[in-house]
Structure formats: structure tokens, C-alpha cells
VEXRONU-203448 format. One record per atom (N, C-alpha, C, O): x, y, z. Coordinates in pm, whole numbers, plus 32768, in hexadecimal, padded with zeros to 4 digits. Example, Ala and Ser with C-alpha at 12.3 -4.5 7.8 and 13.67 -1.06 7.14 Angstrom:
85277DC7830C
84CE7E3E830C
85287EB6830C
85907EB4834E
85057F1F82C4
85577F9682CA
850A80038313
853D80728324
REM end
This chain:
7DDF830B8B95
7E10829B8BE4
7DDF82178BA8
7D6881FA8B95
7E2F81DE8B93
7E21814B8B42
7DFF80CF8BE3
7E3980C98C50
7D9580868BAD
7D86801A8BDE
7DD47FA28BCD
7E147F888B67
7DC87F3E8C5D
7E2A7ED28C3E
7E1F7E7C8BDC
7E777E2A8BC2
7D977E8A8B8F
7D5A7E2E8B35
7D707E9A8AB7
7D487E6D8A4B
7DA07F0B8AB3
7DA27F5B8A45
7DD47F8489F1
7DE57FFE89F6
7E0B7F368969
7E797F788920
7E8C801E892D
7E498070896B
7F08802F88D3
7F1680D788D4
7F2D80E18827
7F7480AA87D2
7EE2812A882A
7EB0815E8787
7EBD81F08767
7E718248878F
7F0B81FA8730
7EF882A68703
7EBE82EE866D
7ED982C985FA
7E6883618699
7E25836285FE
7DFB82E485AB
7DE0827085CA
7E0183278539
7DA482B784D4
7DF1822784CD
7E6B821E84D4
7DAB81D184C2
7E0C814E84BB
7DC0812D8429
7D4D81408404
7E3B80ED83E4
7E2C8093835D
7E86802E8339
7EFF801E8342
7E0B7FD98302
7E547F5A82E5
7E0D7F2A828A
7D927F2E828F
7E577EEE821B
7E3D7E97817A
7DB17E2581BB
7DAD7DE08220
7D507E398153
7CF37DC8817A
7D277D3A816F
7CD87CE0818B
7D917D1F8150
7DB77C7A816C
7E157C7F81CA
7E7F7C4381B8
7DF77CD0824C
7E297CDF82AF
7DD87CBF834E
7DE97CCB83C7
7D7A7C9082EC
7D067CAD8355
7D0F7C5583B2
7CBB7C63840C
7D6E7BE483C0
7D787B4A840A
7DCF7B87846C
7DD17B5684DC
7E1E7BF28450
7EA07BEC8483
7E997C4F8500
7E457CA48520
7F347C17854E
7EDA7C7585FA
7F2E7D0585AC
7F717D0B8545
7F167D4685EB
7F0F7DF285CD
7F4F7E228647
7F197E1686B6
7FBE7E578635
80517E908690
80677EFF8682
80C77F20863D
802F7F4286AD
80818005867F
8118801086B2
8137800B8729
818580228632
81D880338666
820580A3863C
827E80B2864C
81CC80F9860A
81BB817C85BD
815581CE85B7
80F3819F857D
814A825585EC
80EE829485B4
80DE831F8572
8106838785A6
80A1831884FD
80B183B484A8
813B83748440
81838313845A
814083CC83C9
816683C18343
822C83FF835C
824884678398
828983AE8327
8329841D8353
82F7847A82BB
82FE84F382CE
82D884618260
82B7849E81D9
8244851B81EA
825D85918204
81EC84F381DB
8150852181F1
815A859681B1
813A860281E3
81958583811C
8179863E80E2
814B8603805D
815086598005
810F855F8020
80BD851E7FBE
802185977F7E
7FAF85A87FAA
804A85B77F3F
7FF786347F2E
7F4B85E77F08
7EE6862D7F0F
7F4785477EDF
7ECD85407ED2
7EA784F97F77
7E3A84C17F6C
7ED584EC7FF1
7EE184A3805B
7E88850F80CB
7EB5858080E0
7E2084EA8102
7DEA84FA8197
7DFA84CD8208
7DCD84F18275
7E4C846981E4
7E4183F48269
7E7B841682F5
7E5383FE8367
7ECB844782D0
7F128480835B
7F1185338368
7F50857B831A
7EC4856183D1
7EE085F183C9
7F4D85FA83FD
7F9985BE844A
7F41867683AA
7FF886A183CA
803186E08447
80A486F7846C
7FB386F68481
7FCC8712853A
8011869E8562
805386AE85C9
801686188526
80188599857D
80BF8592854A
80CF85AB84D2
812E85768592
81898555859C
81A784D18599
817D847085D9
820D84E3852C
825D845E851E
8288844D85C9
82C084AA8603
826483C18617
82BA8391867B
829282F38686
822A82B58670
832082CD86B6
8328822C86D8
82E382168747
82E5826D879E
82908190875C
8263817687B8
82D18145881C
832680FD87E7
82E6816488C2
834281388917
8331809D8954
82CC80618978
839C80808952
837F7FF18948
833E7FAD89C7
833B7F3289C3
83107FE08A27
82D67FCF8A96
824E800E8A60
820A80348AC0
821C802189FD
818F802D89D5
81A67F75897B
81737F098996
82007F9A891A
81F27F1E88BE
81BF7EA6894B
814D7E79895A
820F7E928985
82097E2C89EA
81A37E2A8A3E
81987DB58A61
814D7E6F8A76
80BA7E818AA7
806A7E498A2E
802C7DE18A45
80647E6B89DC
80287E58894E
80127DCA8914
7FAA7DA688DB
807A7D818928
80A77CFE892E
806A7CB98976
80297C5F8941
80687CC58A00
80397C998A68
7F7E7CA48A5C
7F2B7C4C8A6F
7F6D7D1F8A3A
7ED37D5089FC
7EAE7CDB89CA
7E5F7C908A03
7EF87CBA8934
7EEA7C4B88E9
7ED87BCC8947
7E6D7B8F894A
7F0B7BBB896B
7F2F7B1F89C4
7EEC7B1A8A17
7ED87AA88A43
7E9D7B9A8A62
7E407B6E8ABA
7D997B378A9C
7D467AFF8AE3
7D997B7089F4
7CF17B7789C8
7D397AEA8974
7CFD7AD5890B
7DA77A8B898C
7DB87A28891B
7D877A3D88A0
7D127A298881
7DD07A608862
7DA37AAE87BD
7DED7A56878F
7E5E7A3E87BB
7DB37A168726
7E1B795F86B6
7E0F79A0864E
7DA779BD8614
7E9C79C1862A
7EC379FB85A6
7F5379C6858C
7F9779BD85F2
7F8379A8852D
8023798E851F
805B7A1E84B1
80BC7A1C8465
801B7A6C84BF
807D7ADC8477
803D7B7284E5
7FCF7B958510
80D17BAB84EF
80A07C448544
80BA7CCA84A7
81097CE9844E
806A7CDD84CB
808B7D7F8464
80737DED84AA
800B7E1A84DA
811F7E2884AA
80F67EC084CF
80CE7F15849A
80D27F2E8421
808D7F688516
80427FFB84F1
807A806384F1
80C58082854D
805F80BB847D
80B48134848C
80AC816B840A
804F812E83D6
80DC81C283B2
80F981DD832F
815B817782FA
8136811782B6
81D0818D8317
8224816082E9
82A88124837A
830C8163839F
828180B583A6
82B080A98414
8343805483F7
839F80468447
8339801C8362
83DE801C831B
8429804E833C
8499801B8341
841280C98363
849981708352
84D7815C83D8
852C81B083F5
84BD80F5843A
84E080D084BD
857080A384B8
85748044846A
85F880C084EE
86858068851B
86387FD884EE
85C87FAF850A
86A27F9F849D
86B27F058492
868F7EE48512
861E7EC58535
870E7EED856F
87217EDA861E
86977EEF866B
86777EAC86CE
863F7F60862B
85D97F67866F
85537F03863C
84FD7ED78688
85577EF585DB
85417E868577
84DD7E0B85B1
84677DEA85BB
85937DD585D7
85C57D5685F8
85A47D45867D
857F7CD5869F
85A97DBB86EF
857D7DB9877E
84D17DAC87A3
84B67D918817
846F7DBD874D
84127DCA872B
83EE7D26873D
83B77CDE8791
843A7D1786A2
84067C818681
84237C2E8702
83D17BEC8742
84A37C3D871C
84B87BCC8784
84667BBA8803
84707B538846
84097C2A8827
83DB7C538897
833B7BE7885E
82FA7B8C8893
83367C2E87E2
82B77BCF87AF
82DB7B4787A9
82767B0187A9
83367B0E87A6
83527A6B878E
83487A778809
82D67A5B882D
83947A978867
835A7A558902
82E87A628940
82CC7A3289AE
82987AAE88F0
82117ACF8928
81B57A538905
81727A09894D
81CB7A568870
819679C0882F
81E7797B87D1
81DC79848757
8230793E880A
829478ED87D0
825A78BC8718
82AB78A186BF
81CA78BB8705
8187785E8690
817878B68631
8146789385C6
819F79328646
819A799F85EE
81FF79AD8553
826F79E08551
81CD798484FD
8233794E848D
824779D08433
82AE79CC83F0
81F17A4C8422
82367AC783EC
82127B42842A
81B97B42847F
82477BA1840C
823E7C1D8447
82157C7483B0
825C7C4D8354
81B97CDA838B
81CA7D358322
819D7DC1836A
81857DCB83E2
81987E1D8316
81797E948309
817E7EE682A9
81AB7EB58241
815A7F6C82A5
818A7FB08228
81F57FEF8226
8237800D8289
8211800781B1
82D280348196
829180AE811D
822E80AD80D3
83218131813F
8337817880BE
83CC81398097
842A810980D6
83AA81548003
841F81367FD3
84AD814C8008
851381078010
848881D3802C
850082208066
853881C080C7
85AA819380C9
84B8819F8133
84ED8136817B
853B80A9819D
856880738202
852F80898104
858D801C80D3
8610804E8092
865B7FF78068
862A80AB8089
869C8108802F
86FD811E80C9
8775813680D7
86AE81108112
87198181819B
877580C881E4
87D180B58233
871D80698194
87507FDB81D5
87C17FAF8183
87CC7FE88117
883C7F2C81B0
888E7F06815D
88187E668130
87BA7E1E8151
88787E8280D6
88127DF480C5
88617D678126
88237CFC8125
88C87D6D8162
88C27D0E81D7
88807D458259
886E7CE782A6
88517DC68292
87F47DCA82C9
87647DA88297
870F7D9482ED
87407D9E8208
86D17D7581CE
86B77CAB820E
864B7C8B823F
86F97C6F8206
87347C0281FA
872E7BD78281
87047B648292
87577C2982FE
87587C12838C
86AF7BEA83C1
867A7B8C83FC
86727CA0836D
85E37CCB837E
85A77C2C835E
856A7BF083B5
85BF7BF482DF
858E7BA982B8
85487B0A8310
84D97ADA8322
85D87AE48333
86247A95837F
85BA7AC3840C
85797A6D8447
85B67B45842F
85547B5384B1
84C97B4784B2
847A7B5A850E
84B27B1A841E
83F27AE28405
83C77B5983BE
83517B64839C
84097B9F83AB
84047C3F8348
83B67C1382B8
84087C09825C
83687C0382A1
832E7BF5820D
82977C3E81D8
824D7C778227
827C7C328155
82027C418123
81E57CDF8126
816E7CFF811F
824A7D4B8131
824A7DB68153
81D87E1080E8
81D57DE18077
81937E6B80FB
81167EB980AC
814C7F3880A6
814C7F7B810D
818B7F74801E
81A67FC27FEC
813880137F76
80FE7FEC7F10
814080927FBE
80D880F27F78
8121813A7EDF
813F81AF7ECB
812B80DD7E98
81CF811C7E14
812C81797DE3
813E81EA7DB5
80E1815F7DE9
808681D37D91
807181C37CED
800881C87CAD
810181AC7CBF
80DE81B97C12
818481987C04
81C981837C68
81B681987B88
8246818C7B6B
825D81E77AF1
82A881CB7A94
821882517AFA
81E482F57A8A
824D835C7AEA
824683917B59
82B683537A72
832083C37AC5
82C584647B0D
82D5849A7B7A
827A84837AB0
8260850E7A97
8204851B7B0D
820985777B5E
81A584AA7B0F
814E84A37B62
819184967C07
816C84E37C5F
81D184517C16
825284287C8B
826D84B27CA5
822384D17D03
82AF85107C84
82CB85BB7C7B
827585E17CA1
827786097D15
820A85E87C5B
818086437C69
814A86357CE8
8125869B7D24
813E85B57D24
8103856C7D99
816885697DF5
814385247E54
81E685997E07
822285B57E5C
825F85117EA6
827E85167F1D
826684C17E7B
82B184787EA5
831D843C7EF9
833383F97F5E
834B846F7EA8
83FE84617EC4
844C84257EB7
84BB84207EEB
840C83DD7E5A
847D83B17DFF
844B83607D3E
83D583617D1A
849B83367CFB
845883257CA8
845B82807C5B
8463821A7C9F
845882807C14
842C81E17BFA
84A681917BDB
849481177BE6
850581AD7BBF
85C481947B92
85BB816B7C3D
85D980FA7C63
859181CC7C92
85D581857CFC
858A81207D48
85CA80D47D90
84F681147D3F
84AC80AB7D52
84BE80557D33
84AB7FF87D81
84F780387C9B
85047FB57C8A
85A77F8E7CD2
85D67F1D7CDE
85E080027CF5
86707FC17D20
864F7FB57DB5
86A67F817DFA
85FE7FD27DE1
85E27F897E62
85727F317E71
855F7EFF7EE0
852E7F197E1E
84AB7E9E7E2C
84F27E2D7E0A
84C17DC17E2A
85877E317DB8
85E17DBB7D88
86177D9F7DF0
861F7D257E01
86557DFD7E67
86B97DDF7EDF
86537DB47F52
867A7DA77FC6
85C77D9E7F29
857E7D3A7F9F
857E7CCF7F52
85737C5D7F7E
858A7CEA7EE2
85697C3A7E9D
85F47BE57EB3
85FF7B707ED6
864D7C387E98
86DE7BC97EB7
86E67BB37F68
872A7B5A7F9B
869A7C0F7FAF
869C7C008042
864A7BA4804A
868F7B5A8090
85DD7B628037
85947B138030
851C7B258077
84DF7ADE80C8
85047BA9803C
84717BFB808A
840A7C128040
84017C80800A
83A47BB0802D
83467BEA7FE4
82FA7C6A8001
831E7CAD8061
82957C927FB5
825A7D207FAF
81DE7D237F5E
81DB7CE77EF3
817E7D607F85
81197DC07F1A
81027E417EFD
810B7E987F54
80E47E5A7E89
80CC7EC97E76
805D7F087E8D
80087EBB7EB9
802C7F9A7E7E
7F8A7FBE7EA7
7FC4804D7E42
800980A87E70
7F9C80477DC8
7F6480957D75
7F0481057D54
7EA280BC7D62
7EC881887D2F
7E9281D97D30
7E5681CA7CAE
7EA081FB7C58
7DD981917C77
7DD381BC7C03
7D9082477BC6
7D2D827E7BF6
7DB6825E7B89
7D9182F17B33
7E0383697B94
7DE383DF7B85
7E6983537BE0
7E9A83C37C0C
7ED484097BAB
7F0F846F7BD1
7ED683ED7B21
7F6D844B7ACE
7ED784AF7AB0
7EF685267ABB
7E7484A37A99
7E1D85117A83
7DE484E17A0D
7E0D847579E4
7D6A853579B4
7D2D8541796A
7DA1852578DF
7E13855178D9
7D6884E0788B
7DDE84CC77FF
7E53849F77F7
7EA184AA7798
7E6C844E7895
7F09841078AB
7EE8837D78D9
7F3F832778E9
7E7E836E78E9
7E3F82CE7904
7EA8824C78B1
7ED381E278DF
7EB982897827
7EB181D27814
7F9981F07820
7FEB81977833
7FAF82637811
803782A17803
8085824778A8
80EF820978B1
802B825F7903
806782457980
801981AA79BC
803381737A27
7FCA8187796B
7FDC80F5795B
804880B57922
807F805F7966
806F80CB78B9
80BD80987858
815880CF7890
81BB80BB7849
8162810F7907
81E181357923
821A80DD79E1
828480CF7A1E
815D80B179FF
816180767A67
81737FDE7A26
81D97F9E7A3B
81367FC079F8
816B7F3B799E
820D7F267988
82427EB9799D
82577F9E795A
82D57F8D793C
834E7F5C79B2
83BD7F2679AC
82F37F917A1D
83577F977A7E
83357F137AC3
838D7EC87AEB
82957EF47AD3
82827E607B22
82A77E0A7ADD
82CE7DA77B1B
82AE7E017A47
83057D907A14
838D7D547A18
83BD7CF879D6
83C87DAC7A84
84517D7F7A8C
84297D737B54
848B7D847B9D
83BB7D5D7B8D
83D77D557BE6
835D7CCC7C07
831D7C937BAF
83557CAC7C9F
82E57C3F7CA5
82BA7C477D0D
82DA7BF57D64
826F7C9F7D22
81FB7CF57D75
81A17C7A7D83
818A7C487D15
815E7C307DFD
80F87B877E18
80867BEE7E08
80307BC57DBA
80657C8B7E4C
7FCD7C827E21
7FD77D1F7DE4
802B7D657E1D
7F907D5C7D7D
7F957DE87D52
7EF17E1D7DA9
7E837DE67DB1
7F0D7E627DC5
7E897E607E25
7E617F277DFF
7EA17F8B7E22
7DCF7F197DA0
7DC17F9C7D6E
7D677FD37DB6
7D0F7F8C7DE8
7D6980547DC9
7D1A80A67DF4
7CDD81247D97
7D32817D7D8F
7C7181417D56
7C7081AF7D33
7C5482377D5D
7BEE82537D9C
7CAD828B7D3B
7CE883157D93
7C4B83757D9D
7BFF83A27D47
7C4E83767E15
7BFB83FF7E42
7C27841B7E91
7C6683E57EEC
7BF384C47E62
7C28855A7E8E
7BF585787F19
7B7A85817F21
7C3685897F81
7BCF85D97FF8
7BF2866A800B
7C4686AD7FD1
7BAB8684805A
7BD287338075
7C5687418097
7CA887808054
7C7386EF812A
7CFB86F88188
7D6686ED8113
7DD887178125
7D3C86B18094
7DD0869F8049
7E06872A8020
7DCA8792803C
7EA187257FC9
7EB0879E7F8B
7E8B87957F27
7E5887F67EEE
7E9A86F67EDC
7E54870C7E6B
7DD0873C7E40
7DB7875B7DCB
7D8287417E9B
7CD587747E83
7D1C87FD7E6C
7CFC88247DFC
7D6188487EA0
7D9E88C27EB4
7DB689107DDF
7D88896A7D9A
7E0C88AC7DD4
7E33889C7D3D
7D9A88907CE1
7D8D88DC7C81
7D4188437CFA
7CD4882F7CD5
7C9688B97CDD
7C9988FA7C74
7C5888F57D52
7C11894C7D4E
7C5589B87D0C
7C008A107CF7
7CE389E57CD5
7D068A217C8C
7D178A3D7BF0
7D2D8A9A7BA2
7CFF89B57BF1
7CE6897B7B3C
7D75892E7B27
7D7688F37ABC
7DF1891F7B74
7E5988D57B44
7E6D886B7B35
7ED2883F7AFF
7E0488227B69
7DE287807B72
7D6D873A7B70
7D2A871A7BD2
7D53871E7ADE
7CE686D37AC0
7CDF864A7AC9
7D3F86047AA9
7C6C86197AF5
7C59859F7B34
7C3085397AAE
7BE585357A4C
7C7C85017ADE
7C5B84707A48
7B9A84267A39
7B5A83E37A8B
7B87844079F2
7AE8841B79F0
7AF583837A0B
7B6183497A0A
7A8A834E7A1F
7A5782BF7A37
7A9F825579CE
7AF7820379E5
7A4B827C7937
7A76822578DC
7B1A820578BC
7B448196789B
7B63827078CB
7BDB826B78BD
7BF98239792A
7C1C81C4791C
7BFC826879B2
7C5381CC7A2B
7C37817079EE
7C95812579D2
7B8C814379B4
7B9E80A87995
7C1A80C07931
7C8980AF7964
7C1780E478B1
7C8A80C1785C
7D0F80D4789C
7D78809F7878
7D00812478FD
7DB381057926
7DC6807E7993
7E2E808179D5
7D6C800D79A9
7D437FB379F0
7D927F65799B
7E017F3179A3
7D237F6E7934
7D457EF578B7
7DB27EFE786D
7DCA7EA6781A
7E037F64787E
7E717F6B7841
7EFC7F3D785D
7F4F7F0F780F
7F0A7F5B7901
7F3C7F36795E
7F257E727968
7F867E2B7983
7EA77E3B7950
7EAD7D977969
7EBC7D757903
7ED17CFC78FF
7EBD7DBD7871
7EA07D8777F4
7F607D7E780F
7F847D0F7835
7FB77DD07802
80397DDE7816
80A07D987882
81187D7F787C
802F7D8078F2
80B07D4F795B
80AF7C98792F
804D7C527914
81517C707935
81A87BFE790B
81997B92796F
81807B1A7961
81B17BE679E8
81E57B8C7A7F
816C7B527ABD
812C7BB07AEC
81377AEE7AD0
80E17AC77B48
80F17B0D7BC1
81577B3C7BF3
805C7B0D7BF3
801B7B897C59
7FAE7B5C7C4C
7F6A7B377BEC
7F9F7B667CD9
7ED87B9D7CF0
7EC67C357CE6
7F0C7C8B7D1B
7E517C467C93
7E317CEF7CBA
7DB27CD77CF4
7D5A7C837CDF
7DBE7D307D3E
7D5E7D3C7DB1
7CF77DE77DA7
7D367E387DEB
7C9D7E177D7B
7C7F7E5F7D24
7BDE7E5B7D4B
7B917E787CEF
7BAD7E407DB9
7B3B7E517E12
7B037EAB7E6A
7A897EA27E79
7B467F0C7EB2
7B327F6C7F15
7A9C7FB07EE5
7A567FA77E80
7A937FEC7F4D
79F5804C7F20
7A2180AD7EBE
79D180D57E6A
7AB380DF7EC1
7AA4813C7E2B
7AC580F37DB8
7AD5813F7D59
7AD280967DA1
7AD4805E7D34
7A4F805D7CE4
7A117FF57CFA
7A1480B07C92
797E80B57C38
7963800F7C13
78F77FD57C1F
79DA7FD87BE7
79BA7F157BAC
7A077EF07BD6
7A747EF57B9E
79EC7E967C94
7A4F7E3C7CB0
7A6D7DC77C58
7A1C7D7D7C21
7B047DC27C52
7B1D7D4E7C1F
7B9D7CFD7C76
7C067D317C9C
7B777C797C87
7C297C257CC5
7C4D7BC57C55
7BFB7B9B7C02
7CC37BA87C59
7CE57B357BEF
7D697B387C13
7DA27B947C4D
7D9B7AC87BED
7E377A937BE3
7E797A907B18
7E3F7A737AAF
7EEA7AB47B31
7F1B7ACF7AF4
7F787A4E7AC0
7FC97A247B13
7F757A087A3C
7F517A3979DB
7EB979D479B8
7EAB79E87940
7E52798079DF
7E15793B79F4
7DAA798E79E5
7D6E797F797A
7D8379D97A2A
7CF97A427A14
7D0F7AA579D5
7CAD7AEE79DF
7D767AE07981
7D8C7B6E795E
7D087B3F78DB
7CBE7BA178E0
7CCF7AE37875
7C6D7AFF7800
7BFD7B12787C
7BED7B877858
7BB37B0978D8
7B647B14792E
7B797BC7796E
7B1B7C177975
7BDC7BDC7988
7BF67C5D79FA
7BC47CD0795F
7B757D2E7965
7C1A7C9678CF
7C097D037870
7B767D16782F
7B417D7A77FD
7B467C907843
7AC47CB0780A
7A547CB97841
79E57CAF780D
7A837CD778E7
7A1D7D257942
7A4B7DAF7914
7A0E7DC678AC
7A887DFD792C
7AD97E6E78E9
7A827EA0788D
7A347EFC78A7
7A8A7E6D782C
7A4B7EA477A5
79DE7E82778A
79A47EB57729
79AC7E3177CB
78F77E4977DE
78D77ECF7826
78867F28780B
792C7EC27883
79097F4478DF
79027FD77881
78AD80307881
79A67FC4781C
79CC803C77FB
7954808E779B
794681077787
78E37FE27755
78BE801876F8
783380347712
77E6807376C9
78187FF67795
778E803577C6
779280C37840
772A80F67867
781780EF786C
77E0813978C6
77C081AB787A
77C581B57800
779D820C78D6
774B829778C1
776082EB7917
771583007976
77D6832C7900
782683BC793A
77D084337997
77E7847579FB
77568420792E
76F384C97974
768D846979CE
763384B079FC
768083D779F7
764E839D7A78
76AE83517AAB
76C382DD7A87
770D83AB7B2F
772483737B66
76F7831F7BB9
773782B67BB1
76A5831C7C07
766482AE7C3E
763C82257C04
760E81C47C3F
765C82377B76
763681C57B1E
769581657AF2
76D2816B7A87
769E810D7B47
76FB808B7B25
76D180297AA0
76697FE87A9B
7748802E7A23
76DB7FD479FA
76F77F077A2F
77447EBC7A6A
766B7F0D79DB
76457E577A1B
767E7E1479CA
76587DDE7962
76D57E1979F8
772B7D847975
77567CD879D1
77A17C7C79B0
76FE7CEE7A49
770B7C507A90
76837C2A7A8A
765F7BBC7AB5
REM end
């Protein structure tokens, strides 16, 4: 039983750390996908379902009663994109009358979820404060895309990361580094490069991949079919990836699994981002993990 003061939250909630200003709306909860073979986040007991809009609207009100000053809402959910345009749009409008000062709405999107839109529903979305959307593309490594269960592959990413850009929807990305595995590091840099250069992603936001139990991939692991990319190599598939990308971007490349946070804007800091990189590459030491080396 939810209190009058109590949002409604289901399971795990996540949200991008430059999200942290923003009020937090579940309008989704649990994964429509959820078969990402390196992914824990959502158990698979938890069902894809929409939040009913007489929760959204308590929720709202939640907001408005603790006066929370934010001008952007981001929903919660996996992928709360995969929602009717119509349902979308009923959302937002409910949020503009809640707080009229509210200038964007984001959340996270699968690709898929932009594929199932026209791009004049892209355009409506837009038009309804729809922007800045956080897409988990992972890598733009066909093989790896397959392997990791996806669903789809990088031909069609870029034909839908283009149909938000002519919609006039910006986006970020959130990257996996080291997912293609052991000896494919700098291969699926250099193939994620290929594909962000024809696109213009405002922040690349990296994470490096660890394994948990709940995944399937640990599954693959404990069998020997999937070896995990060592330390030194993510860095080189880091540096390969900023040494290569064309387009201005922030990468954002800080989280606790990151072994050497790094942030920088693109193209202004990339001699800075590379030659943290390769200090790193040439002092770390594989058999201590615990051993960061000191290169600040």
C-alpha cells in the first residue's frame, strides 16, 4: 500500500548519473527485451508492464507536494520508449499541467523502440518535450551485437539514431567496454567508431563490463566460451575508440567500473583523455588487481 506522499516504484530503478537533477517518474517497469546475455538488471520474474496512468498521476502530485525544482522529468523503467506515441504524449501532457516549467522529458530507449516509431511520430514526441533520450547501443561490433543477444545490429542503429536526428531528438549513448571479449578490444572499437561517425551522440557515456552471477553471460564464462577482456586491453580499446571518433561528444567514462576514470569533450581534450590512457596502459599490472597505477 502506497502512501499519499509515496511514489510507486517497481524493482530496481536506474538512471544515467547526469540524471541526477531530474524528477524520476516510473512509467515502466522491468525490461520488453531482457534476454541481453551480459544484463542483471531486471530479473526475469519481473514483467514488462506500463505504469497505469492513475499511478503516473499520484506520482506527479507526489512530486508537487515535496516541491521538487527541476525543469527536466526522466522516466523510469528499462526502456519506457517502447510506450504508444499516444501514450507518450498523454504522459507528457499530464506532466506539463502538473508543472507547466518543465522544459524536457527523457528516458531510456531500445533501438527497437525507435524502429516501431514513424519518424512524424518521432517529431510529435519531440514537439511534446521528448528529448535527450539514453540509449544502451552497447558497441556497433556486428558479431558482438549477435553474441549479446541484442536485437538488432548496427546497419539498423544507425538507421534509426539518424530518424531521431532528422526528428529533432537528441540522445546518448552508454557503451560496454571490453564486451566483444578477450582479443576483440581494439576490432570493436574501431567498428564502434565506424558507426558513431556518421552519427552525433552529445554524451558517449562508458561503462566497463562486469560479469555477475544472475547474468547468462557468467553462464558462458564458467564454461570457457567467453573470455573476459583483461584490464590493459579495455584501456586500448578506450583509446582507440577516442583516438578514431570524428564527431564532437563528451565521453563520460567515470563510473566505479571504470579502472581510469576519465571525462573530456570531444575534440578539445581527446591529446589529454589519450595520454591518460597510455600512461595507464604502460604502467598497469594485470596479476595486481587491486593496483591502480598513479599516473595523477
Amino acid at each position: 500500500m502506497f502512501t499519499p506522499y509515496e511514489q510507486h516504484f517497481t524493482g530496481p530503478i536506474w538512471r544515467p548519473p547526469y540524471e541526477a537533477q531530474s524528477i524520476l517518474l516510473q512509467a515502466t517497469a522491468g525490461c520488453t527485451h531482457n534476454r541481453c546475455k551480459f544484463c542483471s538488471l531486471y530479473p526475469k520474474e519481473l514483467k514488462f508492464k506500463a505504469s497505469p496512468m492513475k499511478e503516473i498521476e499520484h506520482d506527479l502530485n507526489v512530486v508537487k507536494h515535496h516541491k521538487v525544482q527541476s525543469r527536466r522529468v526522466f522516466l523510469t523503467g528499462s526502456n519506457p520508449f517502447v510506450l504508444r506515441p499516444d501514450h507518450l504524449m498523454d504522459i507528457a501532457q499530464r506532466i506539463r499541467v502538473t508543472f507547466p516549467h518543465i522544459e524536457t522529458i527523457g528516458c531510456f530507449a531500445r533501438i527497437t523502440d525507435i524502429k516501431s516509431k514513424t519518424l512524424e511520430e518521432l517529431k510529435q514526441l519531440r514537439h511534446f518535450k521528448f528529448n535527450r533520450l539514453t540509449i544502451g547501443i552497447e558497441t556497433g561490433h556486428d558479431e558482438t551485437l549477435r553474441y549479446m543477444r541484442k536485437g538488432y545490429d548496427a546497419k539498423t542503429a544507425l538507421e534509426q539514431c539518424l530518424k531521431l536526428e532528422e526528428a529533432g531528438i537528441e540522445y546518448h549513448f552508454i557503451i560496454l567496454n571490453g564486451l566483444a571479449g578477450e582479443g576483440k578490444g581494439v576490432e570493436n572499437a574501431l567498428d564502434m567508431a565506424e558507426l558513431f561517425n556518421h552519427l552525433h551522440p552529445s554524451i558517449v557515456g562508458v561503462t566497463s563490463l562486469t560479469i555477475f552471477p544472475e547474468s547468462d553471460l557468467y553462464e558462458d564464462v564458467v564454461r570457457g566460451k567467453y573470455i573476459e577482456s583483461p584490464e590493459k586491453e579495455r584501456l586500448e580499446e578506450m583509446k582507440t575508440l577516442i583516438e578514431n571518433l570524428k564527431n564532437p561528444t563528451t565521453i563520460l567514462a567515470n563510473t566505479v567500473s571504470n579502472l581510469i576514470p576519465i571525462t573530456g569533450i570531444l575534440p578539445k581534450d581527446r591529446n589529454y583523455m589519450l595520454g591518460t590512457l597510455q600512461t595507464a596502459i604502460e604502467k598497469i599490472d594485470e596479476e595486481v588487481m587491486g593496483g591502480v597505477p598513479e599516473i595523477y
